[in-house]
N, C-alpha and C positions, 0 to 999 in steps of 0.2 A: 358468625353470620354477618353478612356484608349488607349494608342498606344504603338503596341509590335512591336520593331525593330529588324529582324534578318538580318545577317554580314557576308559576304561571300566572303574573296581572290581570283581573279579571272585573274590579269592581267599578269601573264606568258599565261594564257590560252587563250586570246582575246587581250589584249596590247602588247605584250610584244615584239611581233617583232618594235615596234612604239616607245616605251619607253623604254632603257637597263635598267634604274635603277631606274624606280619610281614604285609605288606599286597602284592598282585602287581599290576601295573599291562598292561593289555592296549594297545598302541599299533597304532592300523592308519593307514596313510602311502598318501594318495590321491594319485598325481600326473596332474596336469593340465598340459598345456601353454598356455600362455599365448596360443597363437592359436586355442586346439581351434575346432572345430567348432561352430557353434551359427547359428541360423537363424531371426529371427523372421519368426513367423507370426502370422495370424489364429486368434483361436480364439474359438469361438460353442459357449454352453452354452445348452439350455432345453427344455422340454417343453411341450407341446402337450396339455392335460388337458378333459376333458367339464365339470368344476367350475367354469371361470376364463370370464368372457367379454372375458378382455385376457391377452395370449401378451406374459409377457416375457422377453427375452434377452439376456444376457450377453454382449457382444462387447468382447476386448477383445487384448492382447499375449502371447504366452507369454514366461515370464523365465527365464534362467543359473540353476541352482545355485549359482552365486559370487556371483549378484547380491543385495545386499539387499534381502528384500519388504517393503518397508512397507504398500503400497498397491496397488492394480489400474491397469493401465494401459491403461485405457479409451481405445479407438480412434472416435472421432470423424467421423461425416462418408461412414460407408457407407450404402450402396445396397439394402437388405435387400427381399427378398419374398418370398413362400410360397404355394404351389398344391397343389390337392387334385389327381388326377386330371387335369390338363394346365389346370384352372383355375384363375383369379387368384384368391387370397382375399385381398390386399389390398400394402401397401408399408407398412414398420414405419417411424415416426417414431421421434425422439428428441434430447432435452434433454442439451447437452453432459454428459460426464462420468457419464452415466446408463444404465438400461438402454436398450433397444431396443424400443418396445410395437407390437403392433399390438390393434385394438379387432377382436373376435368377437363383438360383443351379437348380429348377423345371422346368424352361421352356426350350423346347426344340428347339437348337441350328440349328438343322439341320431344321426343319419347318417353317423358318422366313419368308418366302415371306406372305404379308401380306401390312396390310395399318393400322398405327400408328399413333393416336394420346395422345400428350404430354398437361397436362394440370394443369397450375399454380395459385393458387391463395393468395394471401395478403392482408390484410385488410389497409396498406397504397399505396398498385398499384394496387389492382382491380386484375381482371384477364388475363394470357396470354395464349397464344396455340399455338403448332406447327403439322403440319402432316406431314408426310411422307410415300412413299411406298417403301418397298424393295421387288425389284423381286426373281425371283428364281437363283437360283448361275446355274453361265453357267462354265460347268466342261472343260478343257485344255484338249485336243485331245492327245499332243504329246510336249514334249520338246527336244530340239535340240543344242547340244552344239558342235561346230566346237571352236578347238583351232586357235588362228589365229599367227601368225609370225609378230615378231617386238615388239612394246608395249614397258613397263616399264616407270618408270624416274628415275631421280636423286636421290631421297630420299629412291624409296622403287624398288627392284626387283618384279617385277610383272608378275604375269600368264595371258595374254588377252585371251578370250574368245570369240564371238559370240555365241549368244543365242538366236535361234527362237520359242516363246510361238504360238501355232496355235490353234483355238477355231472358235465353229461355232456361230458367232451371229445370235440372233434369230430378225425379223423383229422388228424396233421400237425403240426408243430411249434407248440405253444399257450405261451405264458405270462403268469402272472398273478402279483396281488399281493394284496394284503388285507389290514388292519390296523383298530384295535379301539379308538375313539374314545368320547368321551361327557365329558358337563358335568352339571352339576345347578344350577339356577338356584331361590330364591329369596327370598322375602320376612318380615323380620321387622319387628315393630312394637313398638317397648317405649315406651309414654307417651306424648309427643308426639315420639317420632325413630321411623324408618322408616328401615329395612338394607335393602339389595341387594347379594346376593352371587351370584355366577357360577363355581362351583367346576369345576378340570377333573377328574375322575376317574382317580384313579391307577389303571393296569393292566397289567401284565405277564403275556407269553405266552410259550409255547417250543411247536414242534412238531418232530418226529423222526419225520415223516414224509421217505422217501428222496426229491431232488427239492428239499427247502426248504431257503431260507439265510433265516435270522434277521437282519435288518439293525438297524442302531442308531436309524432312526427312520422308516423306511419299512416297519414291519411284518412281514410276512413274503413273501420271493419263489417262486412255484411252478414249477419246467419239466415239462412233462407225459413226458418219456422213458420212467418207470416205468409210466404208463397212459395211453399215447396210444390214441386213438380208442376210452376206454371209460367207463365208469360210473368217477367219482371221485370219494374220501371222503378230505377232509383233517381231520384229529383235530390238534385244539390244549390246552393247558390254558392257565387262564387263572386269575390272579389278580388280584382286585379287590380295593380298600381299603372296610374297611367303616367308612363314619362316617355312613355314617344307616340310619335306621330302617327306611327305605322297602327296597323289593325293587331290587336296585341296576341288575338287570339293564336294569330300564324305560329305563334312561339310559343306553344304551349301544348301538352303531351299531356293523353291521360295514362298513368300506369295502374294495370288492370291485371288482379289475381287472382287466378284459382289456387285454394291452398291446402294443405291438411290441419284437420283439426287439430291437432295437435298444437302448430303453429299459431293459430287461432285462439285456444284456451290461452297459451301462453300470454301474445300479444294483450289480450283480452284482460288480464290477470293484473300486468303491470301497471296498463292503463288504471285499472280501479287503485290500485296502491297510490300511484302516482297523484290520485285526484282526493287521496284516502289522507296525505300528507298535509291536507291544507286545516285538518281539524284538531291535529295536537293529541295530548290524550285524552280529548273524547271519544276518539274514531274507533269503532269497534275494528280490531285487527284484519288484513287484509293475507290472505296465503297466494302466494305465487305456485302456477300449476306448472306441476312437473312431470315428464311421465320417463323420466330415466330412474328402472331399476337398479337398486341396492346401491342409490347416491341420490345426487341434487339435479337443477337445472334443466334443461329441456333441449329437443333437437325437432327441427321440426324438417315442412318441405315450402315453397312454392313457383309455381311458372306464371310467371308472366309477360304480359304482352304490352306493346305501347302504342297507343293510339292516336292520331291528330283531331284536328277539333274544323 
């Protein structure tokens, strides 16, 4: 039997008022057996976006927690293909050790609502499948930006915002996403030299509307529970860096999803892991949602739109 001891300093944070100068050590003793259980599988990650006209996908091994990760273990040599509606959208090539592509310059972007299925196969994993449905894109009524008073910090001078997105959900499980993009491009001329610059715009948002989770770079995720089937106003604030002159707002996009839940669980899933990481082992385990049969990972859909402000 194999035992994996992980070590933890803890006693400023629980002794310490007890003890000034001694140090407590927290030991937790993982035992595994030597022949546990464990099962590779296929596992296929990727998404299916209105922006991309090339679907790429991740296929590849799931690994041990005992095993060393250095690398991805890229499977080789399957059989991939994807249909909208019981039609063939096409068979994903692929370059050893690489993703999975298939080419969508022909299919049309704006027509996605539909029902997907993804489908794998390997002569050493048999076969996997994922479904999914992506609904119709629900279009944003109205955007609303009030400047607000106050705001900033330390490091950056900053423009605060409020900004209300308003959209009619339609009855029935909806979710969306949305996040707050922009660059500023351009050109200086000192003499005989000529600058090009391409800045991204720093931005930070939070909203506390019931319903959102703030992810770490997928913006914000919406589930309509609180107002299904009605007039909906999501309120955000938003903070912009100010380093020009100009009205910053001009330069800045809101990108706006309708997606399938499936996508959504997913996204949903990592984010709590991700925030689940900051507790060590006290954090009760977190499972990442998957909905590909007889493997790992997830496929999901979504369309989106980009808006000015």
């Amino acid at each position: 039997m194999q035992v994996y001891r992980l070590t933890s300093l803890f006693s400023l944070l629980l002794l310490g008022f007890l003890f000034s100068s001694c140090e407590d050590v927290l030991t937790k003793n993982l035992d595994i057996e030597d022949d546990f259980d464990f099962e590779k599988v296929m596992v296929v990650s990727g998404a299916l976006t209105s922006q991309v006209d090339e679907l790429n996908l991740l296929i590849a091994e799931n690994q041990s927690i005992i095993e060393d990760i250095d690398e991805i273990n890229y499977i080789n040599g399957a059989t991939v293909t994807l249909s909208k509606d019981g039609i063939d959208l096409g068979t994903f090539s692929q370059n050893e050790n690489e993703y999975y592509k298939l080419d969508l310059s022909s299919f049309d972007s704006d027509a996605m609502a539909g029902n997907y299925l993804l489908e794998c196969e390997h002569p050493s994993f048999g076969s996997v499948s994922a479904t999914c449905y992506q609904p119709s894109p629900i279009d944003l009524k109205s955007i609303e930006v009030d400047t607000l008073q106050g705001g900033g910090s330390e490091v950056f001078d900053e423009y605060p915002y409020r900004v209300t997105l308003t959209f009619d959900d339609p009855a029935g499980s909806n979710y969306y996403r949305f996040n707050v993009t922009g660059s500023y491009a351009d050109t200086i001329i000192d003499g005989v030299d000529t600058f090009f610059f391409n800045e991204i715009i720093y931005t930070d948002f939070v909203s506390n509307d019931q319903g959102a989770t703030t992810t770490w770079s997928d913006g914000i995720l919406i589930q309509d529970d609180f107002f299904d089937g009605q007039e909906a106003k999501v309120v955000f604030n938003m903070y912009v860096g100010d380093w020009f002159e100009e009205d910053i707002k001009e330069y800045l996009r809101i990108e706006w999803s309708t997606m399938s839940e499936e996508l959504f669980n997913f996204k949903k899933s990592y984010q709590l892991l991700r925030e689940s990481q900051d507790f060590g082992p006290f954090q009760e385990p977190v499972s990442i949602y998957t909905n590909v049969e007889n493997g790992g990972g997830y496929f999901g859909t979504e369309q989106i739109v980009e808006y000015s402000f």
